[in-house]
ROSEKE-135086 format. One record per residue (C-alpha): residue number from 1; residue in three letters; x, y, z. Coordinates in Angstrom, 1 decimal, decimal comma. Layout:
BEGIN
rokol:NUM; rotor:ALA; X:X; Y:Y; Z:Z
...
***
This chain:
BEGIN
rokol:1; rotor:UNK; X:-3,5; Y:-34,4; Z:-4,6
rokol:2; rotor:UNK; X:-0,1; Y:-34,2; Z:-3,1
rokol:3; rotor:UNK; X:1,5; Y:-30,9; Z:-1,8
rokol:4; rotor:UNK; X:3,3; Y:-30,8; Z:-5,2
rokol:5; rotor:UNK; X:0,4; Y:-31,5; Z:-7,1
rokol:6; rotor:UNK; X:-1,0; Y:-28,4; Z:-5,3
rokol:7; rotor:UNK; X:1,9; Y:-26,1; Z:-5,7
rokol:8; rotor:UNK; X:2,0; Y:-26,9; Z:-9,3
rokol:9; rotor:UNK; X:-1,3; Y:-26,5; Z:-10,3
rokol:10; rotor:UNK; X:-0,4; Y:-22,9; Z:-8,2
rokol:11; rotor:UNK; X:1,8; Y:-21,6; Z:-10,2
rokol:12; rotor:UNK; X:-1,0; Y:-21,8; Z:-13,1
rokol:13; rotor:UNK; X:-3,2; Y:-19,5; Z:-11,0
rokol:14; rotor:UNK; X:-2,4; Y:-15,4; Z:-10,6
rokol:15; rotor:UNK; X:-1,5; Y:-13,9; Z:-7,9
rokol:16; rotor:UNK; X:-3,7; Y:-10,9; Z:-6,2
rokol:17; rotor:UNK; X:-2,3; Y:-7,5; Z:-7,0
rokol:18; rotor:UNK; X:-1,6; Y:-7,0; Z:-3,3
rokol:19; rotor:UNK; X:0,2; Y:-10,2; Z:-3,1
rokol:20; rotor:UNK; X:4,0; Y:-9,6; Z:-1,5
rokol:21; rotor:UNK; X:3,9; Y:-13,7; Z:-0,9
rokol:22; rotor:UNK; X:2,2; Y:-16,9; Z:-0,5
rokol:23; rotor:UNK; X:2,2; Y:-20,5; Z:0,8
rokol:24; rotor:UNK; X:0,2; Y:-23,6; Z:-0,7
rokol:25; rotor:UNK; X:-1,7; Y:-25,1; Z:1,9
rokol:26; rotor:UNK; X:-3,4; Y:-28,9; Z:1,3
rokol:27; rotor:UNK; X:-5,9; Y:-29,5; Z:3,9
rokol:28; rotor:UNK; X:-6,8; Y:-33,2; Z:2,9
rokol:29; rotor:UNK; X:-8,4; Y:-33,2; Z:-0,8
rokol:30; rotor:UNK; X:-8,5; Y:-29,1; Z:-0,9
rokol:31; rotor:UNK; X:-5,9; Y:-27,0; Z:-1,5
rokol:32; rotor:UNK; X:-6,2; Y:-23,6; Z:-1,3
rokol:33; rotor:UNK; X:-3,6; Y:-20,7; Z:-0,9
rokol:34; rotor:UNK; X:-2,6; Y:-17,6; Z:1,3
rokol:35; rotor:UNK; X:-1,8; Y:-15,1; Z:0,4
rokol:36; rotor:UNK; X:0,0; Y:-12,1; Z:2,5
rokol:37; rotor:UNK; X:0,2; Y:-8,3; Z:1,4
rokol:38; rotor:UNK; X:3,5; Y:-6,8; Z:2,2
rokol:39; rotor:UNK; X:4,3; Y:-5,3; Z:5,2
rokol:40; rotor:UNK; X:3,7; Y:-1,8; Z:6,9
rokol:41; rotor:UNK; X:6,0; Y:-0,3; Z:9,6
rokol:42; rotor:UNK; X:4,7; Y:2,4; Z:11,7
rokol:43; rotor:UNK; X:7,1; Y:2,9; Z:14,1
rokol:44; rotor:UNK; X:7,4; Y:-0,2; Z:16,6
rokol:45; rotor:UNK; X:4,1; Y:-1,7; Z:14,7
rokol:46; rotor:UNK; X:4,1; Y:-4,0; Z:11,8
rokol:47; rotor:UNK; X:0,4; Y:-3,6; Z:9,8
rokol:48; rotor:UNK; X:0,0; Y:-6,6; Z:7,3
rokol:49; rotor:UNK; X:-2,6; Y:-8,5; Z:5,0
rokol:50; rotor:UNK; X:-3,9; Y:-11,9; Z:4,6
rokol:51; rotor:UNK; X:-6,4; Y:-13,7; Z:2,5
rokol:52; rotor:UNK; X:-7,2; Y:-17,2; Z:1,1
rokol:53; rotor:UNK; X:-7,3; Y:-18,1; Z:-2,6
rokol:54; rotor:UNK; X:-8,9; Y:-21,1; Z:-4,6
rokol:55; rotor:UNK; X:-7,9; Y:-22,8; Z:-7,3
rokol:56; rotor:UNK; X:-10,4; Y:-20,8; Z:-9,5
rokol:57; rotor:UNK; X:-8,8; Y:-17,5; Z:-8,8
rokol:58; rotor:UNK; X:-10,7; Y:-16,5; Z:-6,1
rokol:59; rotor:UNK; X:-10,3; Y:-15,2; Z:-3,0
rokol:60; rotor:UNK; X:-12,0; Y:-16,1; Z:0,4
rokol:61; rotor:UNK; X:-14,8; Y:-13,5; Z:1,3
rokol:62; rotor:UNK; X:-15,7; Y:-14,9; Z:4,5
rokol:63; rotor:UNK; X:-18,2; Y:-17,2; Z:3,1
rokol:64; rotor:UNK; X:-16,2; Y:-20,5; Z:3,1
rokol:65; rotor:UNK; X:-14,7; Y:-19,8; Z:6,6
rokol:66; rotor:UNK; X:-11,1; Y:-17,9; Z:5,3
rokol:67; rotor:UNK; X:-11,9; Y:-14,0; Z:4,9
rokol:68; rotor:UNK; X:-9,7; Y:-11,4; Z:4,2
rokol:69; rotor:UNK; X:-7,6; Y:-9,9; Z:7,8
rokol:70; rotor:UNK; X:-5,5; Y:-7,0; Z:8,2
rokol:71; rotor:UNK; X:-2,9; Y:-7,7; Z:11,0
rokol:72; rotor:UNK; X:-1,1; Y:-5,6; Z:13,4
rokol:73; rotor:UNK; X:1,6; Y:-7,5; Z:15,1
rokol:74; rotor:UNK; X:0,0; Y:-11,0; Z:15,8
rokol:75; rotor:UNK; X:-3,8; Y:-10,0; Z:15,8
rokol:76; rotor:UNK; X:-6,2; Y:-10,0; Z:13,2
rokol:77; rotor:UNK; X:-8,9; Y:-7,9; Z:11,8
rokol:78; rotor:UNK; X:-11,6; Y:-7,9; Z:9,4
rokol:79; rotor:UNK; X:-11,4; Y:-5,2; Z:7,1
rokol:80; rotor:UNK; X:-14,6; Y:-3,3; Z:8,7
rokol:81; rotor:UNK; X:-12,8; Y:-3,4; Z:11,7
rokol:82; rotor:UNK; X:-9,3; Y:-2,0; Z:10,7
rokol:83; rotor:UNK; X:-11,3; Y:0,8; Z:8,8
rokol:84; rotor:UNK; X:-13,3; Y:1,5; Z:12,4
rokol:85; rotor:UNK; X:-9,8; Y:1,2; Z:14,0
rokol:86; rotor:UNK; X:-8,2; Y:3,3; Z:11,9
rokol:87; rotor:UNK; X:-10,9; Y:6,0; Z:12,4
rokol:88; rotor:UNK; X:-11,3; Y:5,5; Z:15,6
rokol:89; rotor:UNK; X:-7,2; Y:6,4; Z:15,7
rokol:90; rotor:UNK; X:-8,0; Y:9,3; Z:13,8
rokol:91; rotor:UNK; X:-10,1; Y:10,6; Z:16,3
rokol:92; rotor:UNK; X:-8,4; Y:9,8; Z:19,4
rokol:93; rotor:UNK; X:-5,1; Y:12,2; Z:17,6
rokol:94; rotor:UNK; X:-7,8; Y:14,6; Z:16,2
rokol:95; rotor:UNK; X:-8,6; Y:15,3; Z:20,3
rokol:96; rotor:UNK; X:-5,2; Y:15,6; Z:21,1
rokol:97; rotor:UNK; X:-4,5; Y:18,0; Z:18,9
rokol:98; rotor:UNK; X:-6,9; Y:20,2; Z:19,5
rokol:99; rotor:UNK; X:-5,7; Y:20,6; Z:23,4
rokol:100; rotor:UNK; X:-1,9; Y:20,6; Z:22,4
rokol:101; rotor:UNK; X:-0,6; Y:23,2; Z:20,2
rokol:102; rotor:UNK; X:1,6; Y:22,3; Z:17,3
***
């Protein structure tokens, strides 16, 4: 299968609801696709979304080697670890706040 071949056969194949863009990849006789969310600003950080999709429709769980990341800036996380992040952020502001008054 060439890179066209791949791309074609693509365009047959929906995209995930979250998907803000994608790229065909051929790695030798595979194809596969990856797909990134759009982008979130928060202040000077950029939060993003990646995940791999197969020809089938599906999308990479972790079990062929591809799964799902949530990026801030250049460095990726599984999506158990953003959620643990993102409390853990939660908490750090929740302490703040308690010995600042707003």
């Amino acid at each position: 299968m060439t890179e066209a071949d791949a791309v074609r056969a693509f365009d047959q194949v929906p995209l995930p609801s979250f998907a803000a863009d994608s790229d065909v990849q051929l790695d030798g006789t595979d194809s596969y696709r990856v797909v990134m969310g759009r982008n979130r600003e928060v202040g000077p950080i950029t939060v993003g979304t990646t995940a791999v999709q197969y020809l089938d429709g599906r999308i990479d769980a972790g079990r062929d080697g591809d799964a799902p990341q949530v990026w801030i800036g250049d460095t990726g996380f599984s999506t158990d670890v953003a959620r643990a992040l993102a409390s853990a952020l939660i908490a750090a502001a929740d302490e703040l706040d308690t010995a600042v008054a707003r």
